[in-house]
C-alpha positions in Angstrom: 0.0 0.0 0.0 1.4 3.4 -1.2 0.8 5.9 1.8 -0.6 9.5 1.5 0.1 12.0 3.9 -2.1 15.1 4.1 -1.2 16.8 7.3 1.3 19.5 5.9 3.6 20.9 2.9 6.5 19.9 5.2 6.6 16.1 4.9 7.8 16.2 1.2 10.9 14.3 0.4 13.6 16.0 -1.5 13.4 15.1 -5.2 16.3 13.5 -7.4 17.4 16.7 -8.9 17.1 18.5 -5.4 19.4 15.9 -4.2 21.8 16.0 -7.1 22.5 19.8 -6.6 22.9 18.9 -3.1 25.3 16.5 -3.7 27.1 19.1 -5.8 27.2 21.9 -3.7 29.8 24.5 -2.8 30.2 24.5 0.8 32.1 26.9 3.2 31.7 28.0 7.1 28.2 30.3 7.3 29.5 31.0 10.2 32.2 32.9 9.2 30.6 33.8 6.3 32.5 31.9 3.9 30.1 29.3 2.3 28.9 30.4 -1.5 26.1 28.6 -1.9 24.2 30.1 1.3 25.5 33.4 0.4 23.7 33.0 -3.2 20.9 31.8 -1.8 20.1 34.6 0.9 21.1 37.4 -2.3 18.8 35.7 -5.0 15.8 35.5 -2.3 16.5 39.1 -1.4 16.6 40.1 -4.8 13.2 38.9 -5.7 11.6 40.4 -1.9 12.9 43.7 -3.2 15.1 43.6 -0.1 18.3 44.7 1.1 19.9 41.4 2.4 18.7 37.5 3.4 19.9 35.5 6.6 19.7 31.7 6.2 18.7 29.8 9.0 17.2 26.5 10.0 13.5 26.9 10.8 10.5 29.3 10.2 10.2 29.4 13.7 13.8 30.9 14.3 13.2 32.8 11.5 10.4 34.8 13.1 11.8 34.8 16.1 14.9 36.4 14.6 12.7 38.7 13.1 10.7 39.6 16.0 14.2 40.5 18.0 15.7 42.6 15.7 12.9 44.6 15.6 12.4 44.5 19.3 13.6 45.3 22.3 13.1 44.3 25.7 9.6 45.4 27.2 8.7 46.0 23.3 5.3 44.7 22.1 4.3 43.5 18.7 0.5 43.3 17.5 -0.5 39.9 16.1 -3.5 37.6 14.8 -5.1 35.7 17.5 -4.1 32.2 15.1 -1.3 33.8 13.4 1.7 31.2 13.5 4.5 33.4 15.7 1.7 33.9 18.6 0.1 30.8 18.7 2.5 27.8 17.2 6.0 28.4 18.0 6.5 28.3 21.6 6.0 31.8 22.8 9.7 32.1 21.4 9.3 36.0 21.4 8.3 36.2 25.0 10.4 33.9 26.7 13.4 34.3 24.5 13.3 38.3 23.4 11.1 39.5 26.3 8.7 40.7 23.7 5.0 41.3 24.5 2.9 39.8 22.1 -0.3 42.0 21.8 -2.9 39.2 19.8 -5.5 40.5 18.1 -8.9 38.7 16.3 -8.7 37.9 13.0 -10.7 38.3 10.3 -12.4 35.4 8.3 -10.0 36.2 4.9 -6.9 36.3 7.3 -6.3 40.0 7.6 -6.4 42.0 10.5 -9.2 45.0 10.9 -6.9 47.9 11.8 -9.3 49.9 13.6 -8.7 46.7 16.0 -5.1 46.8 15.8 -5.3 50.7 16.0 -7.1 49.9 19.3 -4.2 48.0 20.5 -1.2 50.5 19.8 -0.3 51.6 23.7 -0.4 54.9 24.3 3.3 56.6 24.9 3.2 56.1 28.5 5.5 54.1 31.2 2.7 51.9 32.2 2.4 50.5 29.2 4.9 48.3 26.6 5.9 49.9 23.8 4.3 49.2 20.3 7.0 48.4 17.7 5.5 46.2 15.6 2.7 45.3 13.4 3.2 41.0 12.2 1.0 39.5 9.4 1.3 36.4 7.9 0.5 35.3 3.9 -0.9 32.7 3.6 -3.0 32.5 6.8 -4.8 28.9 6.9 -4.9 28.9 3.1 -5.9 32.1 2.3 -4.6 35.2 0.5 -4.1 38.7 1.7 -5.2 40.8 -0.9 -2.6 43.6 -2.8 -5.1 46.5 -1.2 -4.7 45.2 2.0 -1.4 45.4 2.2 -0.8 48.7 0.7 -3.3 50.0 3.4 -1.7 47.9 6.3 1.8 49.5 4.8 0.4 53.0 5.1 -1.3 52.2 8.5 2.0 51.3 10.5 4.0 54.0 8.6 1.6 56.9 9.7 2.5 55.4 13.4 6.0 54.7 12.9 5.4 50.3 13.4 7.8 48.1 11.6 5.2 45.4 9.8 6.5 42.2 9.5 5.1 39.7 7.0 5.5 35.5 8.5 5.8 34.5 4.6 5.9 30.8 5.5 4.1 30.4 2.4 4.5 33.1 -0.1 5.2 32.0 -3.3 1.5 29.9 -2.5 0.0 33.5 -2.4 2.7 34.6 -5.3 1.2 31.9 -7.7 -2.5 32.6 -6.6 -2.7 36.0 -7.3 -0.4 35.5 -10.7 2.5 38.6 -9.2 6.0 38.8 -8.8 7.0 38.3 -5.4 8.1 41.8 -5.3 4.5 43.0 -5.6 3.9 41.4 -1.8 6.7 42.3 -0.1 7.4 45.7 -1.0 5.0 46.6 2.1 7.3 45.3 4.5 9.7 45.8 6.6 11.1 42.1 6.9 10.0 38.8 5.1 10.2 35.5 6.6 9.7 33.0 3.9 9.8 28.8 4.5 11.5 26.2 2.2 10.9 23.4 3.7 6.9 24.0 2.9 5.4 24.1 -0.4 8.9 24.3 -1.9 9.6 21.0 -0.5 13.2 21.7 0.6 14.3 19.3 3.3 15.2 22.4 5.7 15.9 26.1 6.5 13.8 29.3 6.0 15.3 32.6 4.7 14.8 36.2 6.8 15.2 39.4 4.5 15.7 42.6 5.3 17.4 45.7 5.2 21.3 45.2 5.7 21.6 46.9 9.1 18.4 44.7 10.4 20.1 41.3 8.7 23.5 42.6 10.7 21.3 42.3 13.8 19.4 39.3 13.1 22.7 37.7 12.4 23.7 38.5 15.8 20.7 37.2 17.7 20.9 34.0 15.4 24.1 33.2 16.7 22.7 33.8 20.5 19.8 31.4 19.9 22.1 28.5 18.2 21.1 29.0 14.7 24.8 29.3 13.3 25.6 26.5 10.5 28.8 25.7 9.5 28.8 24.1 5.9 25.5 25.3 5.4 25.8 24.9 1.8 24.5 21.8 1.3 20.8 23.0 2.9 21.4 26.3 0.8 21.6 24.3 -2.7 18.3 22.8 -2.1 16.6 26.0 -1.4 18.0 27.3 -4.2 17.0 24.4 -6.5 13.1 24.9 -4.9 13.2 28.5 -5.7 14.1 27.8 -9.3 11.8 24.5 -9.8 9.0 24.4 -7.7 7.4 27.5 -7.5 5.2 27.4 -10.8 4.5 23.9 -9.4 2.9 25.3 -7.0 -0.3 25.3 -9.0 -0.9 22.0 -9.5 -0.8 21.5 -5.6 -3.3 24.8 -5.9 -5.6 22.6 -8.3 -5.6 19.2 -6.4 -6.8 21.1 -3.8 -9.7 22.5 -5.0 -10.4 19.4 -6.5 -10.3 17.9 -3.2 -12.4 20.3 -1.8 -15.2 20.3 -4.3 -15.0 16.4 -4.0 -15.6 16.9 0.1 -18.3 18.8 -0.6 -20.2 17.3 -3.0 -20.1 14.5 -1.0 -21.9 16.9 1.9 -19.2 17.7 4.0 -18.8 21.2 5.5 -16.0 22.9 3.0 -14.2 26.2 3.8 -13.4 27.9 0.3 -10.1 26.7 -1.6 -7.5 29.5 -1.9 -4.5 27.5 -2.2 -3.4 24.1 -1.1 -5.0 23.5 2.2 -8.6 22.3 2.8 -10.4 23.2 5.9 -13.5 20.7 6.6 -16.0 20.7 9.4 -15.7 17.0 11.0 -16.8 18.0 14.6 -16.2 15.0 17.3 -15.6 12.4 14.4 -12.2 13.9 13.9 -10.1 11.2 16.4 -12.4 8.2 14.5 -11.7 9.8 10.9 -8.1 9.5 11.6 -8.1 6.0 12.8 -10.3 4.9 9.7 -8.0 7.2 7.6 -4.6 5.4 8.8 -5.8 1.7 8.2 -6.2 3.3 4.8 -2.5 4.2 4.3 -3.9 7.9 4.7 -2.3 10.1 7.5 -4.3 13.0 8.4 -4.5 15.3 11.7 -7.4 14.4 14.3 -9.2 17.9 14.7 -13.0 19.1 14.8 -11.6 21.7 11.7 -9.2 19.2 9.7 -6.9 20.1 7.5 -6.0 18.5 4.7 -2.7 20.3 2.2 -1.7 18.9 -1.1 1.8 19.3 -1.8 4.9 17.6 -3.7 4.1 14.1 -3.0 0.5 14.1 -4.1 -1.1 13.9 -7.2 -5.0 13.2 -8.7 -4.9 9.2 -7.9 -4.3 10.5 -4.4 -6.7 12.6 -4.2 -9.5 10.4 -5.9 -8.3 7.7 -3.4 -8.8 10.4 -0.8 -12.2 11.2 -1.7 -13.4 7.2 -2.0 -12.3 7.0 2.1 -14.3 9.9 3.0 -17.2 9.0 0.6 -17.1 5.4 2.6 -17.3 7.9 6.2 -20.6 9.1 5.4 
């Protein structure tokens, strides 16, 4: 029995190509700034952000986190979405580590953030309070895309207050290939960029921060106090670099099984969030711990939640899906 895992873009095996260039890469100490192949990596990712500079490093989380400290200080507060990944999913890293206050904030149902509510949350200049540095979004939230307009006016809201605005890119090039822009035509709203390789790109590891060169210079520094220095980093660097060049137009085929997916789900009268991108949300209530039992004896591996998800990625195609749908169809 071939197995199917639909619980996230991050359980994708490197492909033969990916590991060829792997194989083949230029290597050097990141450390001391002398591997190549990372260098080219954090350039050509900052060249297409429309940024100054890119820090490799090995997870989305320390990427954030990074992120989050260099634009940060002690007793400093950043304004976030109640679900957003850097408040709810990665350990309180900006608290405990950076003694940042994260100030969460409701979301709305497309994934943005109402800035009258976030405008509500910007402390006052007074000693009582923590000081508001920082506005955090992330694109894609569960799926969905934050639209162009929304940006530009997030982008004039924290500039009018002088907030940095971070974007958690995890998945970018997902929102990239859904609205059919460059890359450029996200991020030039931001401050800093966070984006994830080892997602929809299917890289094995390591996400990319990009910045401005005097906020990379201070990232860099607080990546080497949290541990996140890599020696002949190269060899994670060349796959990243081989994702970015072969499996972002892909992307849309992940995009379509989706949908696909999600229209099957529905038609067979399950409770279907709209398809953005490649992740299905689907009502399933208390059945979710049963549904993952049934769907395991099937060779199917999904996540045991009232609201499942379910992401297509690298390592799934139609016969997956179709086999997909013919468990669920034998659920109802």
């Amino acid at each position: 029995m071939s197995y199917i895992d639909l619980r996230s873009d991050t359980v994708t095996r490197p492909t033969p190509g990916m590991l060829d260039a792997m194989t083949r890469a230029e290597v050097g100490d990141d450390v001391y700034g002398e591997d190549p192949t990372v260098a080219r990596l954090e350039a050509k990712l900052a060249d297409l952000l429309g940024l100054q500079a890119g820090l490799f490093v090995p997870t989305g989380t320390m990427s954030n986190l990074l992120g989050l400290m260099a634009h940060c200080e002690r007793g400093d507060e950043y304004i976030v979405g109640q679900q957003s990944h850097t408040y709810k999913y990665e350990g309180g890293g900006a608290a405990v580590l950076g003694s940042i206050q994260p100030q969460p904030v409701e979301m709305e149902a497309d994934g943005s953030l109402d800035l009258a509510r976030v405008e509500a949350a910007i402390k006052p200049h007074d000693f009582h309070f923590a000081r508001t540095r920082l506005l955090a979004l992330e694109n894609t939230m569960h799926g969905k895309v934050l639209p162009l307009d929304y940006l530009a006016s997030a982008r004039a809201f924290t500039s009018a207050r002088g907030l940095g605005l971070h974007l958690d890119g995890a998945r970018l090039f997902n929102a990239v290939v859904k609205l059919g822009v460059t890359p450029y035509e996200i991020t030039r709203h931001f401050d800093s960029v966070s984006v994830c390789l080892s997602k929809g790109l299917g890289a094995p590891i390591g996400s990319v921060l990009c910045g401005s060169e005097a906020f990379i210079d201070n990232a860099r520094r607080w990546r080497k106090v949290v541990g996140g220095g890599m020696r002949q980093a190269g060899i994670l660097a060349a796959a990243g670099i081989y994702a970015l060049d072969h499996h972002v137009h892909r992307l849309a085929d992940d995009h379509a099984l989706a949908k696909r997916l999600g229209d099957g789900l529905r038609d067979l009268g399950y409770a279907v969030e709209p398809v953005q991108t490649n992740m299905v949300y689907l009502q399933v209530g208390e059945c979710a711990e049963a549904l993952r039992d049934a769907a395991a004896k099937q060779g199917i591996t999904v996540s045991a939640a009232a609201r499942m998800r379910l992401v297509t990625h690298l390592d799934i195609d139609g016969a997956d899906v179709e086999r997909v749908l013919a468990f669920f169809a034998s659920q109802r």
